[in-house]
C-alpha positions in Angstrom: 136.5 15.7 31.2 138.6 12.9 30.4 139.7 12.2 26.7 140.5 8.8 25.0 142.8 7.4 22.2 141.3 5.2 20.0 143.9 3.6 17.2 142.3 2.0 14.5 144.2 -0.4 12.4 144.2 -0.3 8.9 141.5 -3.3 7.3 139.3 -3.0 10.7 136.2 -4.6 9.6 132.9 -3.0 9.9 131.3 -3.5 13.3 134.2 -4.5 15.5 134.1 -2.9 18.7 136.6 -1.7 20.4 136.6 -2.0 24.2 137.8 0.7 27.2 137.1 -1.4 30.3 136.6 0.8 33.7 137.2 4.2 31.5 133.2 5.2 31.5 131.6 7.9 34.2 132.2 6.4 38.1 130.2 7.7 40.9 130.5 6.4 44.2 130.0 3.1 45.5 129.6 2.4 41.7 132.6 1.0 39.4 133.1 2.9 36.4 131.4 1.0 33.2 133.2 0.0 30.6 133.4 2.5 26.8 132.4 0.7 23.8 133.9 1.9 20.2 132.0 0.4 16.9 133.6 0.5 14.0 131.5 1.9 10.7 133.0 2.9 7.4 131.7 5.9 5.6 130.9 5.7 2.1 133.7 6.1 -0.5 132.8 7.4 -4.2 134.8 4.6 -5.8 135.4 2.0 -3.8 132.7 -0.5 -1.9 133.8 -2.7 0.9 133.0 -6.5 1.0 134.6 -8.3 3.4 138.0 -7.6 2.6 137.9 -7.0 -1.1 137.4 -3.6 -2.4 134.7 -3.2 -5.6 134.5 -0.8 -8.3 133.1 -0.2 -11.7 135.5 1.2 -14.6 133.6 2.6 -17.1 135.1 2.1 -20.8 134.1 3.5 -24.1 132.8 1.7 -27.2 136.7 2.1 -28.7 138.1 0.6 -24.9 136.2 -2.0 -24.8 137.2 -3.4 -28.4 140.6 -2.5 -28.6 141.8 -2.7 -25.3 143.5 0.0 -22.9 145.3 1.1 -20.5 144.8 2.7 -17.2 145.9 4.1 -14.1 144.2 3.9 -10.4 145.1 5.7 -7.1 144.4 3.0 -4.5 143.1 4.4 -0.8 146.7 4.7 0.3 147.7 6.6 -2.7 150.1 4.0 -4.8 148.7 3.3 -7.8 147.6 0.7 -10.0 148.3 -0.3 -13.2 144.6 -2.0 -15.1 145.9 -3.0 -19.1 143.5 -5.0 -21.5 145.5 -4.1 -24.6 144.7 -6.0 -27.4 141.4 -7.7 -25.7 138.1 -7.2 -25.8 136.0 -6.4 -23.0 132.7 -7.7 -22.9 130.6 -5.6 -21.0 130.1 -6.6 -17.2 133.1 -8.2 -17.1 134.4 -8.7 -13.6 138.1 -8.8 -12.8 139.9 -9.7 -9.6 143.3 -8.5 -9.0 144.6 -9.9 -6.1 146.3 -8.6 -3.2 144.8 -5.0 -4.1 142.0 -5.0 -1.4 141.8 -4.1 1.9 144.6 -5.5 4.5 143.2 -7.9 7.3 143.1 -6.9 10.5 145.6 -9.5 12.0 148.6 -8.0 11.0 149.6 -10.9 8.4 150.5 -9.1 5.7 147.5 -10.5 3.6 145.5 -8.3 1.2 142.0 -8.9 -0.2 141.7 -8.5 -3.6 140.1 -5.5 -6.0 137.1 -6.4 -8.1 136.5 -4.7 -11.2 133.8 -4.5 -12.7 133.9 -2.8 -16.7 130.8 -1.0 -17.7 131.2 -0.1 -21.2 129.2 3.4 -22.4 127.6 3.1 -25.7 127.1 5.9 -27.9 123.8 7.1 -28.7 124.7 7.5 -32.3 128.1 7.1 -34.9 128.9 9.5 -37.0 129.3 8.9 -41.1 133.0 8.3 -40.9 132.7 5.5 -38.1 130.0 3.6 -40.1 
């Protein structure tokens, strides 16, 4: 049994197929056919592909989203990513867009997408007597 390597580039977009022309079974008097490879991402517990932008929620508390904070985020590669609202307040549902922090494109221009954010902001179900 034959083997074959498939390389696939970083920022591949979902569904692209990736053609091995004449590397399929042969028998004879019959030209071998040609192996098709689709592309399909798996889930990711943070992040959801759109195009080339990566989505994900942040949720803040009550406190975060009036005061402000800071954050830290490990990107798919591993760098991380530095998210600050100090000193604002974060209405919830707010969508952010960083740019350049999505997924690369497929052409090999050096071009990012971007990372949406979106903040979800937990309520409390109650305060106690001191925060009233």
């Amino acid at each position: 049994m034959d083997s074959l390597r498939v390389w696939v580039e970083k920022g591949t977009p979902e569904d692209h197929t990736i053609e091995f022309k004449d590397a399929a079974d042969e028998y004879i008097n019959v030209r071998p056919g040609t192996v098709k490879i689709k592309v399909e991402s798996l889930p990711h517990k943070v992040f959801t592909r759109i195009g080339n932008d990566l989505h994900m929620d942040i949720h803040l508390t009550l406190r975060e989203a009036l005061i402000g904070f800071e954050k830290t985020l490990r990107h798919l590669d591993g760098h991380e990513v530095d998210i600050e609202r100090s000193g604002k307040v974060t209405k919830p549902d707010l969508v952010e867009k960083i740019e350049n922090e999505g997924m690369p494109f497929s052409d090999y221009s050096g071009e990012y997408g971007n990372l949406v954010i979106k903040y979800i902001v937990d309520y409390p179900d109650s305060l106690t007597q001191a925060q009233t």
